[in-house]
C-alpha positions, -999 to +999 in steps of 0.1 A: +632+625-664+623+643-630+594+618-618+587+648-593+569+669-622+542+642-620+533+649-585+543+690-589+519+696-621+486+683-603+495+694-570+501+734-583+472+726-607+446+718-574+461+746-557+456+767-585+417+760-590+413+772-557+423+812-569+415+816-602+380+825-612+346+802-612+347+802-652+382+795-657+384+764-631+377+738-659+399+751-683+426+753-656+416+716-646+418+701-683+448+719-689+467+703-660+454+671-672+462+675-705+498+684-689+499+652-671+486+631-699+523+650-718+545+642-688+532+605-688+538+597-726+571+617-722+577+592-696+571+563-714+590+572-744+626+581-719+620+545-700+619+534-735+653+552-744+668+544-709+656+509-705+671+494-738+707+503-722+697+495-684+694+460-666+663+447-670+638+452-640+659+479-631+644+512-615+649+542-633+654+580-624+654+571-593+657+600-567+662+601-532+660+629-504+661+624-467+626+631-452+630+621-416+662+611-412+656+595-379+629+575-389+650+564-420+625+580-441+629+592-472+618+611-505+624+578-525+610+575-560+614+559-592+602+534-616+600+505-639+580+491-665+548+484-642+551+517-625+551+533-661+521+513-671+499+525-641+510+560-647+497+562-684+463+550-668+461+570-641+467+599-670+442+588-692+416+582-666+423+621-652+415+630-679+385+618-689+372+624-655+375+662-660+360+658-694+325+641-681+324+668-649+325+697-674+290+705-666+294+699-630+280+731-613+274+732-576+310+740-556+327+742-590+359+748-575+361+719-546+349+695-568+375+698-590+400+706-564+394+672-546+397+655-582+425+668-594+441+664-554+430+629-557+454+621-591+482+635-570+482+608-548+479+582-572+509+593-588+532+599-556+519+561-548+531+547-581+563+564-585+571+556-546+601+536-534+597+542-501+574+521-482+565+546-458+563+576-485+539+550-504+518+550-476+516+583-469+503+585-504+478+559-503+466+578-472+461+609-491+437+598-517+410+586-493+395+616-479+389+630-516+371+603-523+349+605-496+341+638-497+334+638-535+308+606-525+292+625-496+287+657-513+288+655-551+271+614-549+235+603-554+215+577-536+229+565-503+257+590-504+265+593-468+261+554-458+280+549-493+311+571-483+310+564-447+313+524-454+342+531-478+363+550-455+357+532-428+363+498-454+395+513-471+408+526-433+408+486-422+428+480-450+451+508-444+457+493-408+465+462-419+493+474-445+505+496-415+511+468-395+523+449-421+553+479-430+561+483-392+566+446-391+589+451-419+608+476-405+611+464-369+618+428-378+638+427-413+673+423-413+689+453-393+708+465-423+679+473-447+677+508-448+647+516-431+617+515-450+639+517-490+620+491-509+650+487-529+674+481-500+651+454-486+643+435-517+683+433-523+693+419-482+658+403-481+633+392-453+638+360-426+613+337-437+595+335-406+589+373-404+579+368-441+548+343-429+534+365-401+538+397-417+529+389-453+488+383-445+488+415-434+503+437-464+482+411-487+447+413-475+456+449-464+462+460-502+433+438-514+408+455-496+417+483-520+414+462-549+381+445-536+395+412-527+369+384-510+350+389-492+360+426-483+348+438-511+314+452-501+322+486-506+325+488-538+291+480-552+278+509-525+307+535-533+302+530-571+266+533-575+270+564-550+297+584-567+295+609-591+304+596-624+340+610-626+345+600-590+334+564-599+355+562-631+387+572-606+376+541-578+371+516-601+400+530-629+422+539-609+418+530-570+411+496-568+448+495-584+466+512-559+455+479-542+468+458-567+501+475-575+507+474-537+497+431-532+523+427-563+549+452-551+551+449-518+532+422-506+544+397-533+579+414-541+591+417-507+583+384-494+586+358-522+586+327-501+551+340-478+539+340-514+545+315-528+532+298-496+500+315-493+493+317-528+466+286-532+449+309-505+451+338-532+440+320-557+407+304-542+396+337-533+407+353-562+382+326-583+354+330-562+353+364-567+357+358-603+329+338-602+308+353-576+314+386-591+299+374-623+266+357-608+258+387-585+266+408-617+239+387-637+213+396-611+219+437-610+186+456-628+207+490-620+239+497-646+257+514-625+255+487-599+262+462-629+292+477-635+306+474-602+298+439-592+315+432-624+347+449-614+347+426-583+348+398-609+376+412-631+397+425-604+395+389-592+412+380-627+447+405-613+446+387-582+444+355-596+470+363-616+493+374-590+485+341-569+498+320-600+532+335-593+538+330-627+560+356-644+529+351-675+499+352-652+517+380-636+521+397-667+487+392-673+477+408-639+494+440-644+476+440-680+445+431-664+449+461-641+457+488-672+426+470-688+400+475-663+412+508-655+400+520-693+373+500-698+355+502-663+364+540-666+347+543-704+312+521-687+310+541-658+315+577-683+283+557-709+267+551-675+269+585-664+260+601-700+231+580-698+213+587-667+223+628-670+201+621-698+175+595-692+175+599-652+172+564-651+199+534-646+174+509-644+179+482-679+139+476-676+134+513-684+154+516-711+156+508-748+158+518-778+186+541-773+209+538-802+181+549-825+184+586-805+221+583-788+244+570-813+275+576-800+271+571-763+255+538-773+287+532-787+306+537-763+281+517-739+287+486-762+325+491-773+326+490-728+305+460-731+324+443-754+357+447-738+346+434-704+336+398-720+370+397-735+361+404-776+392+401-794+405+434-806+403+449-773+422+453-741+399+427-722+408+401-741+447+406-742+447+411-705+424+376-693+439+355-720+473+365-708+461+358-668+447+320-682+477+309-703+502+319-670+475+301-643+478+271-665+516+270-667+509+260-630+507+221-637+484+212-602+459+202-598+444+227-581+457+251-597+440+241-630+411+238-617+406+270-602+421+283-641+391+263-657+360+273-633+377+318-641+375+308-677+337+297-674+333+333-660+336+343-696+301+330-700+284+346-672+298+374-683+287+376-714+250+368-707+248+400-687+266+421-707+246+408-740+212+409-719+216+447-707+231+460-743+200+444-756+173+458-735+187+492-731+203+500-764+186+481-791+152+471-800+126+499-800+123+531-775+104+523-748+095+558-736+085+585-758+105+615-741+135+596-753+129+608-787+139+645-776+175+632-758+205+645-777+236+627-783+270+636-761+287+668-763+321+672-770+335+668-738+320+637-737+331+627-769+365+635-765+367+615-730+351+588-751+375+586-777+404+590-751+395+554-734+388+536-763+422+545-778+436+533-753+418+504-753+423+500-785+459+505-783+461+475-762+437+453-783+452+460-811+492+465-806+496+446-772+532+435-772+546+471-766+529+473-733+537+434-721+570+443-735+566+476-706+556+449-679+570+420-687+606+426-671+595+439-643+568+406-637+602+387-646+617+402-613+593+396-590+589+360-599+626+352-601+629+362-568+612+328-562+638+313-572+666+333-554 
């Protein structure tokens, strides 16, 4: 398959949107998603077909173009079972992201412009075998997201966008550093900046322990590792829905594809050495997550303190260097992506509706919003791990890899993320109470209507997927688990 379609169909799609007529720009939107939704599953099925006859962890359809050749730069992509995995979420998210802005109105065409741009990049990062080229696209995707905050967001907009930026630019200095360190100080024959080539010939140890801190933290900024994760809260609650259901779905995992492919596959011994450093922060952001979640009154706000937590659960897993908690990381990553997308699309359906996210104003809802209270609780439900769905596949897979680690400290820091579960389920019990059941607390409610069709249909897209992880999980840690198998036994090598 030519991985180049998934960066060519969104990319002529933006372009597109920028010619055609005001009333055709969502049709012309949907239909590129529904195009990349195609290529992705189209995908998944040939790595199926390929795979079976392939070495395991091996990348496939690879392709490889010089870009500058005297940089040793090049147009290097292909992928494995992970890669796959993160391109079926970044397809289903699209997509219901251009559902839920179907009534967005004001600069029709930039809006969806910038969010169709912004799945562009998160493609080219995925499929990206270059380090450099995975930079450039990891670059790419952060003025979208703050223009779609400053102009299209609510609230603090402009303090919102302007701290992300600035916030997710840090990071990006730190992984720059971090890939010039690689390719200045690696071994001479490497290949430039080919992932591939420098995996195979490896990294002197030494160059390993300065460099990895700064492709680590530098990627875990992205993926609101602690304490850098400040911007989240403020850049969710800001966003517009779609834009927030593409930061938390998709976003916060270009940072934690990058900790587990570069950081952690490129220099195995920095992190293997580092990793009790991982995995402290990693569980006090599990935990801390899940206190300052507890004390939110504002959904939206709920939802991403929460994400802090359970994006803790993916570093975590990475830190156990486990090829199960690994596993379980990559799963935790697919996991949040839908269900963190499907909250923030209830949260959003809500307030268009209510023009409230505050829990104490709300109530009663189901009575009058049937299906987007459904959706609210199905989200609910999944983020405090209920068997069935995705939430629950992904954490129990992180715990039963963090507790292959047999120290102590390791266990202990695998017991006190478990107790999260509680925490979490207070909050998520205590806000699905107040706002959805029990009686309506304000009279207007009575004349709200239930979602649209677009809404419905971006609603049922997420919880498929999440229920096609809940339900049928070994096909997808069958996707992953190869490639988790790599990275670990090079540990060992």
């Amino acid at each position: 398959m030519n991985l180049s379609l998934l960066l060519l169909v969104p990319l002529l799609t933006s372009i597109l949107i920028l010619f055609v007529k005001t009333d055709s720009v969502k049709k012309l939107a949907l239909g590129g998603a529904v195009a990349q939704l195609i290529l992705s599953l189209g995908l998944l099925f040939s790595y199926w077909k390929e795979s079976a006859m392939a070495e395991a962890g091996k990348f496939l359809f690879e392709y490889k173009a010089a870009w500058f050749p005297a940089f040793q730069i090049n147009y290097h992509v292909g992928v494995d079972g992970i890669s796959v995995a993160m391109i079926l979420l970044t397809a289903f998210v699209v997509m219901a992201g251009i559902l839920m802005s179907w009534k967005v109105e004001r600069m029709q065409k930039e809006f969806f412009f910038l969010l169709t741009f912004l799945g562009a990049g998160a493609y080219g990062f995925f499929i990206s075998l270059d380090l450099f080229l995975m930079f450039f696209f990891l670059e790419v995707a952060v003025i979208p997201k703050f223009l779609l905050i400053g102009i299209w967001g609510s609230g603090k907009k402009i303090y919102s966008a302007n701290k992300l930026v600035l916030m997710l630019m840090a990071g990006s200095a730190l992984v720059l550093i971090g890939l010039f360190g690689v390719y200045y100080h690696a071994n001479s024959n490497t290949g430039g900046f080919d992932l591939t080539q420098i995996a195979s010939n490896g990294i002197p140890i030494d160059i390993q322990m300065y460099f990895f801190p700064f492709l680590f933290v530098g990627f875990g900024i992205f993926t609101a590792l602690f304490p850098f994760h400040t911007w989240v809260p403020d850049g969710h609650s800001s966003a517009p829905t779609a834009a927030s259901m593409f930061l938390a779905g998709i976003s916060m995992k270009l940072g934690g594809y990058g900790c587990l492919r570069v950081a952690t596959y490129l220099m195995p011994e920095a992190a293997a050495h580092y990793s009790w450093i991982i995995v402290l922060l990693a569980t006090i952001a599990v935990i801390y997550g899940a206190f300052a979640t507890l004390m939110q009154t504002d959904l939206k706000y709920m939802n991403a303190y929460s994400s802090v937590s359970h994006c803790g659960f993916v570093l975590l897993g990475i830190g156990m260097l486990t090829p199960t908690a690994v596993t379980g990381a990559v799963l935790q990553m697919v996991s949040h992506g839908l269900m963190t997308a499907l909250f923030f699309a209830a949260i959003g359906m809500l307030y268009e509706r209510t023009h409230t996210r505050e829990v104490a104003q709300l109530g009663g809802l189901l009575k009058v919003m049937p299906f987007i209270s459904t959706v609210f609780v199905i989200a609910g439900l999944c983020s405090l791990g209920l068997p069935g769905l995705s939430g629950f596949v992904a954490e129990m897979t992180v715990f039963v890899g963090a507790w292959e680690r047999v120290e102590l400290f390791y266990r202990i820091a695998t017991i006190l993320a478990c107790m999260s579960i509680v925490v979490t389920a207070v909050y998520i019990l205590r806000a699905t109470g107040k706002a959805i059941m029990g009686p309506i607390t304000e009279s207007k409610y009575n004349l709200l209507g239930d979602a649209s069709w677009n809404e419905r249909l971006a609603g049922v897209l997420l919880i498929a997927g999440i229920l096609a992880m809940g339900l049928l999980p070994f096909w997808l840690k069958d996707l992953v688990g190869p490639g988790a198998i790599e990275i670990v036994q090079k540990l060992k090598a």
